[in-house]
Structures are given as structure tokens and as C-alpha cells.
N, C-alpha and C positions, 0 to 999 in steps of 0.2 A: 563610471560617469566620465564626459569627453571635461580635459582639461586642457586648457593655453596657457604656453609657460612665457613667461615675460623675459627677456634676459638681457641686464645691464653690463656687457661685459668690459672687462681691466686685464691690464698685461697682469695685477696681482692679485685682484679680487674680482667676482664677478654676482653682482644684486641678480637673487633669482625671486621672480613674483608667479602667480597662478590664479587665474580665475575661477569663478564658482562653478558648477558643473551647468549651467544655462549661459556662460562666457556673459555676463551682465558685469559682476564686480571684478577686478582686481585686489589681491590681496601681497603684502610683502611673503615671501614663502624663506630664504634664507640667502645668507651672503655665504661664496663658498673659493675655496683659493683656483686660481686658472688652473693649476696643473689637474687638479682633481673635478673639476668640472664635467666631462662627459662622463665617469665615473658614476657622477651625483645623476646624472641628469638618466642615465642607464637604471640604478638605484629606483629614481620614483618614479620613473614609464613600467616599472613591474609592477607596481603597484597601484596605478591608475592609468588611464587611459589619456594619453597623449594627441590631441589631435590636429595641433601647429605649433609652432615657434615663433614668435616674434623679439626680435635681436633688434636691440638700441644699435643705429649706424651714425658714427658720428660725421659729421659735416659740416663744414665751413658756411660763415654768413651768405655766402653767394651763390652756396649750396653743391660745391665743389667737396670731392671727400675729405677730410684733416691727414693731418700726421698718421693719427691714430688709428685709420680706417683699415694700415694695411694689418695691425694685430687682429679687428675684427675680422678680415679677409682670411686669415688664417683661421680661424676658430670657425668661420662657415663651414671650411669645408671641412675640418673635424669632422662638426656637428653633419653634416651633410652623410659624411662617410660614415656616421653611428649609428644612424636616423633616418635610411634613405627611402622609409615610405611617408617621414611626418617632411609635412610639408612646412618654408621658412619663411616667414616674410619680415624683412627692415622696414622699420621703421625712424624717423629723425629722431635725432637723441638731443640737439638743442634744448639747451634750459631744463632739462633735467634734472641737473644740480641744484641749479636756481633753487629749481620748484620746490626741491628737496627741501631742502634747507629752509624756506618760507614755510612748507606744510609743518616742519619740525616747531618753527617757533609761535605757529597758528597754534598746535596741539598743546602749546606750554613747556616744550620739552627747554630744560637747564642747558646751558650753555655748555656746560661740560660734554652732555650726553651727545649733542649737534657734533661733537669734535671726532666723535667714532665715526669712520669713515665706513663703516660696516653698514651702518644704518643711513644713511646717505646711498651707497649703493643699491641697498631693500626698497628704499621707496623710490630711487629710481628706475628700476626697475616695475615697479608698479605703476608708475606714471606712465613710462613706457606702453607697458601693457594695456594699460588705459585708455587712453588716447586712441591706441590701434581697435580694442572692441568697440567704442564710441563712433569712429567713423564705420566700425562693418555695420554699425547699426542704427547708419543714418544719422547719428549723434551730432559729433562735431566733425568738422570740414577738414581739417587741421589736427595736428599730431600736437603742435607748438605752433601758435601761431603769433611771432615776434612781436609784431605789433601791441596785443595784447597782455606784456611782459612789462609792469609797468615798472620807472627808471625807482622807483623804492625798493625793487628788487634786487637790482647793484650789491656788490659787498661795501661799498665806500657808504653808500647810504642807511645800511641795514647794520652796522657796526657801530656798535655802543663807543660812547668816547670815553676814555680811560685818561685816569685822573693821579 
């Protein structure tokens, strides 16, 4: 069955997601360290069928690449040189943290658990992921669309005050 792999990648960790075999949902699949990553990603195209890549590209508000784009830069062409029949596509990685961290405290999850930076990577990653099937599928227009980022989302706003 054709699977989309989501990928949030980090110079130390990298959020890997997957969708269903009809690319409708996204799912967190796991967080895995950068070194070992094509490894992982080698690992579960044997065992399912791989049919794109969508890679979180990070980018500046102005929409100009970040710092961090040229780590990503590097890891394309990895993946490119692992993987040279599945096809890649970037997607904006804006407010994928955010989101993260919102869906975490929608879902209930303790303050503690929100602190794992593992699971911050997993669902960014799936947000990632998401967003990219949504618009192949005439869904949403937009990956992130800032505007709609409302300012309760901030860490200044969302942070309990300690007593």
C-alpha cells in the first residue's frame, strides 16, 4: 500500500509521520536521531511502499530560507542520493512547533510530557505532512497560513504564571 512519509527534520532529531494508504490522514510514525535517519527511512520503504517525501523546509517570515535550511539542504540531497526514484517535495515548516505544542495541550497532554522534544518533533512532522496532503487534495490553500495563527498561540501568552 502507497505511503507519504512526513519529515521534520533537526541537526539532532528528526519527526518522522506517514499517512494512510489513501494519503487522507497523517499519522506521527516516530522520532529518529539525524545520523541514523536514511537508515530508518531505508528500513521502512522495504517494507512498505514509499511513494513521496514531504520534508518540513524552514523559512523565514518574509519567506526567505532561515539559518537552518542549509542542514535541511544537506539532508535533501542524502535523501535524494537514497531514494532517487521517490519523488521530494518541501513544504513550509512555520508554526509547526507552535501547532505542536497547541495540539499537545488541546489533547490534555501534562506539562511535563509537552517538555519531550521527541514528541514535538512527531507531530510536527505530521502537521507537516498534513497540510501537504490537504492542499493535493484541494483542502487547504496553505501549508501555515500565518494569519490564521492566533497571537494565544505565542509562548508568552500560553505559559502559565508561576507562583
Amino acid at each position: 500500500m502507497d505511503r507519504i512519509i512526513g519529515i521534520d527534520y533537526g541537526r539532532k532529531r528528526v519527526g518522522v509521520a506517514v499517512s494512510d494508504p489513501l494519503g487522507i490522514f497523517a499519522s506521527a510514525l516516530d522520532t529518529v536521531q539525524s545520523a541514523k535517519i536514511i537508515e530508518y527511512l531505508r528500513n521502512y520503504a522495504q517494507k512498505e511502499t514509499v511513494v513521496r517525501f514531504v520534508v518540513g523546509y524552514p523559512v523565514n517570515m518574509n519567506g526567505a530560507p532561515s539559518e537552518a535550511a542549509k542542514d535541511v539542504d544537506v539532508f535533501l540531497k542524502q535523501l535524494g542520493k537514497a531514494f532517487p526514484d521517490i519523488p521530494i517535495s518541501l513544504e513550509d515548516e512555520r508554526f509547526t512547533s507552535v501547532l505542536a505544542h497547541r495540539a499537545m495541550i488541546d489533547g490534555g497532554m501534562k506539562a511535563s510530557a509537552r517538555r519531550d522534544k521527541e514528541s514535538v518533533d512527531k507531530i510536527s512532522a505530521t502537521i507537516i505532512l498534513q497540510g501537504f496532503m490537504d492542499r493535493q487534495s484541494g483542502g487547504a490553500k496553505f501549508a501555515v497560513d500565518p494569519s490564521l495563527v492566533p497571537d494565544s498561540m505565542s509562548r508568552n501568552v500560553t505559559r502559565k504564571k508561576r507562583r
